[in-house]
C-alpha positions as CSV (number, residue, x, y, z in Angstrom):
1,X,-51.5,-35.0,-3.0
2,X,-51.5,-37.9,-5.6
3,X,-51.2,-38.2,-9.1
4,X,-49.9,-40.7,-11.8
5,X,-50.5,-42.6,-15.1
6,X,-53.3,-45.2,-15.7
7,X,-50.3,-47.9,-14.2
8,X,-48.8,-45.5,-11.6
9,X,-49.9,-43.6,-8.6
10,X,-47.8,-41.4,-7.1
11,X,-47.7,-39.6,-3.6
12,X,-46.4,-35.9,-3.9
13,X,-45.4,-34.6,-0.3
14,X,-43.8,-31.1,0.9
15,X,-40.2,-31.7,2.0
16,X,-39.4,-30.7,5.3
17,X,-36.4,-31.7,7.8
18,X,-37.3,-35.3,8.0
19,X,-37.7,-36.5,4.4
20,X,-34.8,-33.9,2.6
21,X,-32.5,-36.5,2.9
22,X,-34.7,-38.5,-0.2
23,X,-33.2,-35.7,-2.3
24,X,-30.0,-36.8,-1.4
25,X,-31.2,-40.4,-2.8
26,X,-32.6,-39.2,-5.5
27,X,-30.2,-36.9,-6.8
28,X,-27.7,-39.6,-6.7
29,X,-29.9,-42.2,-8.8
30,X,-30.6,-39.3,-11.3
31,X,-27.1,-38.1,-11.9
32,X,-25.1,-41.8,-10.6
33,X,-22.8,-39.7,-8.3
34,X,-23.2,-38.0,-4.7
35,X,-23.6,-34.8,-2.9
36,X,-22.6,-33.3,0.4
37,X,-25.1,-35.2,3.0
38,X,-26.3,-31.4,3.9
39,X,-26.5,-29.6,0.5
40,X,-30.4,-29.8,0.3
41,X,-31.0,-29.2,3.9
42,X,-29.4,-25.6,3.6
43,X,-30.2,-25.0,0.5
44,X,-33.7,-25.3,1.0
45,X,-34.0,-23.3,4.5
46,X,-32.9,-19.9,3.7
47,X,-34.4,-18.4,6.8
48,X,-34.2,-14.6,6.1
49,X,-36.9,-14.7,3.8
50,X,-39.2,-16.0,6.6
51,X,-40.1,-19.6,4.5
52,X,-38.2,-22.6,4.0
53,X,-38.7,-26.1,2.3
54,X,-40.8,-24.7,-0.3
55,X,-40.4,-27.9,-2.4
56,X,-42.1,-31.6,-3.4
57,X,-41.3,-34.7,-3.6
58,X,-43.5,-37.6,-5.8
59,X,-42.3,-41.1,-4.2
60,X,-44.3,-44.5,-5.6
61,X,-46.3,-47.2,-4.1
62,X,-43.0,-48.5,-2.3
63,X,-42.0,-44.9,-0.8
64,X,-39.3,-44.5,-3.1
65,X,-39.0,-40.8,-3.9
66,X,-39.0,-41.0,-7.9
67,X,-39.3,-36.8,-8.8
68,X,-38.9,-33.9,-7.2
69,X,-39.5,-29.7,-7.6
70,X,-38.2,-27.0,-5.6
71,X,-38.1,-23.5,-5.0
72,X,-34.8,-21.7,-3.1
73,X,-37.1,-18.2,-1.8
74,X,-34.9,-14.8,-2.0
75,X,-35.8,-11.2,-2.5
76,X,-35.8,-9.2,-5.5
77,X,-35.4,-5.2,-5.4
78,X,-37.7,-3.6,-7.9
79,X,-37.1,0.6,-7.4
80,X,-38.5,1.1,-3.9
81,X,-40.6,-2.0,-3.2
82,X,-38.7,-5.4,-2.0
83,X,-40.6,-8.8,-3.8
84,X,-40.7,-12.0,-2.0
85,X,-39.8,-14.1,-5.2
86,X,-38.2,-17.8,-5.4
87,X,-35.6,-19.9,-7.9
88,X,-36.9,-23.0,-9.8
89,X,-34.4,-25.8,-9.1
90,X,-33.7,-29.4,-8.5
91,X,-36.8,-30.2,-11.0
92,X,-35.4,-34.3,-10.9
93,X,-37.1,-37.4,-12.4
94,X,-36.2,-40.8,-11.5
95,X,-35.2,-42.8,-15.0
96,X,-38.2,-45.4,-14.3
97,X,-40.4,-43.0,-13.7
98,X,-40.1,-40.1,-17.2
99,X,-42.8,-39.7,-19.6
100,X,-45.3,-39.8,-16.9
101,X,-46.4,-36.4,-16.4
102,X,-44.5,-36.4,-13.1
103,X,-43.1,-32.7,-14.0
104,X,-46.2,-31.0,-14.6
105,X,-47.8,-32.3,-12.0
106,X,-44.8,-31.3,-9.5
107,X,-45.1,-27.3,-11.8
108,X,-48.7,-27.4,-10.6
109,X,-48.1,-27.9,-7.3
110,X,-45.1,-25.7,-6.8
111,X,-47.1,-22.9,-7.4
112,X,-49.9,-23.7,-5.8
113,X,-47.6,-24.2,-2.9
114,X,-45.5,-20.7,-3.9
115,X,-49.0,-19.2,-3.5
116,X,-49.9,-20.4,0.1
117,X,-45.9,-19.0,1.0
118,X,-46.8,-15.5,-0.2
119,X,-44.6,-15.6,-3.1
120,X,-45.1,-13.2,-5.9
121,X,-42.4,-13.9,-8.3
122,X,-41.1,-17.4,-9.9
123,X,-38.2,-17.7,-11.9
124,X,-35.8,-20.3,-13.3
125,X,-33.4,-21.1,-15.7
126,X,-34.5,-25.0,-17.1
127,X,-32.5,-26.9,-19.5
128,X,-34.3,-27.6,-23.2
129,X,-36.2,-30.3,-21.9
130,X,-37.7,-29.1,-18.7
131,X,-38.2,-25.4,-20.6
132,X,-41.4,-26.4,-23.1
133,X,-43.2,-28.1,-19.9
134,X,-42.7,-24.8,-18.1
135,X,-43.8,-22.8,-20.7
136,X,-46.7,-24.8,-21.0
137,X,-47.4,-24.5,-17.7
138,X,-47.6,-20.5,-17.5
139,X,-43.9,-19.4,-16.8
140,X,-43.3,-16.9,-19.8
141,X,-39.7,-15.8,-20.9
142,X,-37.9,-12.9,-19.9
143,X,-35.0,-13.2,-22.1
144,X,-31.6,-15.8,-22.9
145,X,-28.6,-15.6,-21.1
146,X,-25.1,-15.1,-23.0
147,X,-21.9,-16.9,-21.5
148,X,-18.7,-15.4,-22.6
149,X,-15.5,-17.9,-22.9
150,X,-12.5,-16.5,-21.3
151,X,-9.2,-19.0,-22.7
152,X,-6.9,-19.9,-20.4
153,X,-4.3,-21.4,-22.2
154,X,-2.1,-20.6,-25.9
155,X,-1.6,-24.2,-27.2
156,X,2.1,-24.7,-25.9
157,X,0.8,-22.6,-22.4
158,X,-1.6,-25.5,-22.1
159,X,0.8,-28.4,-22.5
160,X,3.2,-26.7,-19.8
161,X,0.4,-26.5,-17.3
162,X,-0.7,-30.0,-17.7
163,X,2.3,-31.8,-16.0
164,X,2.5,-29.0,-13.4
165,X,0.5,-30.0,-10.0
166,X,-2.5,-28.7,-9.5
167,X,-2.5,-25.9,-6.4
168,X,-6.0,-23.6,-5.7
169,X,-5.5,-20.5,-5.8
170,X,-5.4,-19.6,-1.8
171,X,-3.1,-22.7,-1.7
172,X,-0.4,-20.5,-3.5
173,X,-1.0,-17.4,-1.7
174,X,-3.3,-15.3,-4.4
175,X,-5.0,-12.3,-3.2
176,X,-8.7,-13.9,-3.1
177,X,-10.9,-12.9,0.1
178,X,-13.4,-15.4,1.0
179,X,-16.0,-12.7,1.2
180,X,-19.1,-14.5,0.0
181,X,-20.0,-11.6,-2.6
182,X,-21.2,-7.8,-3.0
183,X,-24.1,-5.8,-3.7
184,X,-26.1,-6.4,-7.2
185,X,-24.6,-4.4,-9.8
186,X,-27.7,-4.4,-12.0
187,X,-30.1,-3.0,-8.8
188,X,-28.0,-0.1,-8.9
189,X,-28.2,0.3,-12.7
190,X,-32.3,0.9,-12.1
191,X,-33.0,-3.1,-13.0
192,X,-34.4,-5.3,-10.7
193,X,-32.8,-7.4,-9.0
194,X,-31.5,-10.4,-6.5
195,X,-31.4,-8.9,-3.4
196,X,-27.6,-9.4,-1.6
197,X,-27.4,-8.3,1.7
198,X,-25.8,-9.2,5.1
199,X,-28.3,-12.3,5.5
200,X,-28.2,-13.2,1.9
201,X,-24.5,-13.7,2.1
202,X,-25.1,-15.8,5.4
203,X,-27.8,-17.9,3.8
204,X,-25.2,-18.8,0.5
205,X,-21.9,-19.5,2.8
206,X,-21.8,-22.7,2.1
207,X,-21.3,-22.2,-1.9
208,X,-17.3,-21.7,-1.1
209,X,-16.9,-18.7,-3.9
210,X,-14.4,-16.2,-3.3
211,X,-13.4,-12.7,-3.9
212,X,-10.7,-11.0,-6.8
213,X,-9.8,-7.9,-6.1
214,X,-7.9,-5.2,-7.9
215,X,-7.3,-1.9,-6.9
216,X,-11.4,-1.2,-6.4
217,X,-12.4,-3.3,-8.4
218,X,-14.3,-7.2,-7.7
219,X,-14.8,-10.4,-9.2
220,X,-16.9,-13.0,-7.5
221,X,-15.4,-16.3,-8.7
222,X,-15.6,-20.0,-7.9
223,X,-13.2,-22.5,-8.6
224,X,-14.3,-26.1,-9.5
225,X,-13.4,-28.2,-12.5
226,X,-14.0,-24.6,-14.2
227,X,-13.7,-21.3,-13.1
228,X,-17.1,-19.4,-13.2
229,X,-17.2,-15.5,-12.9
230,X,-20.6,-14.9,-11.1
231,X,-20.6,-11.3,-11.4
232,X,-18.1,-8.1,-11.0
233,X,-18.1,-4.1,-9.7
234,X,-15.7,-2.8,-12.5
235,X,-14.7,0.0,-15.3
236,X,-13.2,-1.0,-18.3
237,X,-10.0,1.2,-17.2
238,X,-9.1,-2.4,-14.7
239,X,-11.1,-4.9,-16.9
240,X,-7.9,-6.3,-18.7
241,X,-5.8,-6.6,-15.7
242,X,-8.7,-8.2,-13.8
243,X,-8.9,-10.8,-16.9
244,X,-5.1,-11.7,-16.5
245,X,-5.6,-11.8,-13.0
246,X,-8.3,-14.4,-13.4
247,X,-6.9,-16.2,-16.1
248,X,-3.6,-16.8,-13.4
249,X,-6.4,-18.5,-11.1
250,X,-7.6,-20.8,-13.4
251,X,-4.3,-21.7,-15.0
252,X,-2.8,-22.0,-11.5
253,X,-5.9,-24.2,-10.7
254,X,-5.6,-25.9,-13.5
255,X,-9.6,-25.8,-14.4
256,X,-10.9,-27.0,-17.7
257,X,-12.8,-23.5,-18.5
258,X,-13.0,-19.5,-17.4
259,X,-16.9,-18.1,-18.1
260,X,-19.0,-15.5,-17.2
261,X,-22.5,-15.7,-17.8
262,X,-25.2,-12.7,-17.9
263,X,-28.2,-11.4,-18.8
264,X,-28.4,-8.3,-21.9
265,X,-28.4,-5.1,-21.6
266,X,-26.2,-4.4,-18.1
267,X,-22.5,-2.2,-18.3
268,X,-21.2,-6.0,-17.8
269,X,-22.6,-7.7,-20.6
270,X,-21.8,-4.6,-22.5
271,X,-18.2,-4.8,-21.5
272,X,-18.0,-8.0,-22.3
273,X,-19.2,-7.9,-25.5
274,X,-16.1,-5.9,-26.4
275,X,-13.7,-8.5,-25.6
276,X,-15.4,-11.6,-26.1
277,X,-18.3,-13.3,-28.3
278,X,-21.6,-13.7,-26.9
279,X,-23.6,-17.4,-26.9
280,X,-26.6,-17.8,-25.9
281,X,-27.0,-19.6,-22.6
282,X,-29.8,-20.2,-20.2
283,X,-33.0,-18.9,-21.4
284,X,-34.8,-17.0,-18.0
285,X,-38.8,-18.4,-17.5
286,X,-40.7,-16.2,-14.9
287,X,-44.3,-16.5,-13.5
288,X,-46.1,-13.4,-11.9
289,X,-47.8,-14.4,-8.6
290,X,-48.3,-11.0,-7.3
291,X,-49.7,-7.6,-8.3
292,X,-46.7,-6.4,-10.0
293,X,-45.1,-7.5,-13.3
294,X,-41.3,-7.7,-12.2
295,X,-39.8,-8.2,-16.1
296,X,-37.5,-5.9,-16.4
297,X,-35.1,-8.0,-14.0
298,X,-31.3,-8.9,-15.0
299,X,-29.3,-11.8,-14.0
300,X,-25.5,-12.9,-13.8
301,X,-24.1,-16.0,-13.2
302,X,-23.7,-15.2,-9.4
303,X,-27.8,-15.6,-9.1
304,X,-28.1,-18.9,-10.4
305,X,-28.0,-21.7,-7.2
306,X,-25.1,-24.0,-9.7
307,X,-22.8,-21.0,-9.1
């Protein structure tokens, strides 16, 4: 496949096991700093759904790979029927090469190629700049995201905790599990929904999250330069304590921010809302590839592949 500008041509190839490792070079000249050697070749081979390396790369007249477009392929539970559906991500475009119509071109052939996998359902949550080429495209919203801002400090808490040393949690003995998650909360709320079974939580082992329990209660967390809530099984009766309880984490961690991020409408987003002001976040684009319109899907943080 080739495309360009009047002054470019470009060559857009599937990625497979031999040429991942240009994402790795890529990704590093688009954001000037590196990731793990082997993030894109598991990220881009869950093998449970039967597909992997559904993805493209656009490399110039010297081979260098200058753009790129992928798709992470999961399953979405909608009542009785299980979709083969996929996750817009890494869309990347060298800084030579923007303003060239690389994007679209990569948005065609994503789901041409989604199309020859059997995929039915696209969706993705694109900043403002890749979200009006989308739309353009065909992808139609489902709805925004709201993230909730959980503080972790009083003023004079937050001077105490800068001199102390920072420690991770399981460092200082918390009770975290390194479970890598539980079953969608939303699925069993009558929404659709990620699908997160036994092979889903083998596929996503290598995001490191961790587990907050207390009494029967969960929060799926992971612990960075913030601390992100992906999603949680709770009543309101333990929702305070579980707060404190996180808020210990992330002091004791000694992370910038606590968040949680979710679509409307769920018991979480509702619970939430009580405690906490709503901003809109990541606004959801989907695309139909299959007989059945799947929008009445919900989202937390836990489904998006930065968590």
């Amino acid at each position: 496949m080739t495309g360009g500008n009047n002054t470019n041509v470009y060559t857009i190839r599937r990625i497979d096991p031999v040429n991942v490792g240009d994402m790795n070079v890529l990704y590093e000249a688009v954001y000037k700093k590196r990731i793990h050697s082997a993030h894109f070749q598991r990220m881009l081979a869950p093998l449970y759904t039967g597909i992997e390396y559904v993805g493209l790369i656009a490399y110039d007249t010297n081979g260098k790979p200058v753009a790129s477009l992928c798709l992470v392929p999961c399953f979405i539970a909608d009542k009785h029927k299980k979709i083969l559906a996929a996750q817009l991500t890494d869309g990347m475009t060298h800084p030579e090469h923007r303003k060239e119509g690389l994007f679209t071109k990569l948005i065609d052939g994503i789901i041409l190629l989604a199309k020859e996998n059997g995929i039915q359902f696209i969706f993705g949550f694109p900043n403002q700049d890749a979200a009006p080429v989308l739309l353009k495209a065909g992808l139609e919203k489902l709805h925004t995201m709201d993230r909730f801002m959980i503080p972790l400090y009083g003023p004079f808490e937050r001077l105490f905790n800068l001199r102390r040393v920072r420690h991770l949690p399981f460092e200082r003995g918390m009770a975290l599990s390194t479970e890598n998650g539980f079953a969608n909360p939303a699925i069993k709320e009558g929404f659709a929904g990620v699908v997160r079974n036994a092979d889903y939580f083998n596929y996503i082992g290598f995001r490191n999250t961790l587990i907050q329990s207390v009494g029967s209660a969960k929060a799926w967390i992971s612990v960075r330069s913030n601390l992100a809530i992906g999603d949680m099984e709770i009543e309101e009766n333990n929702f305070k304590e579980m707060i404190s309880k996180l808020r210990s984490i992330g002091r004791m961690a000694r992370v910038k921010k606590m968040y949680f991020q979710s679509s409307p409408g769920t018991k979480l987003h509702t619970l939430f809302s009580k405690y906490y002001i709503p901003v809109p976040s990541f606004s959801i684009l989907y695309k139909n590839l299959g007989p059945d319109k799947v929008d009445h899907i919900r989202f937390s943080f836990a489904d998006i592949d930065v968590f």
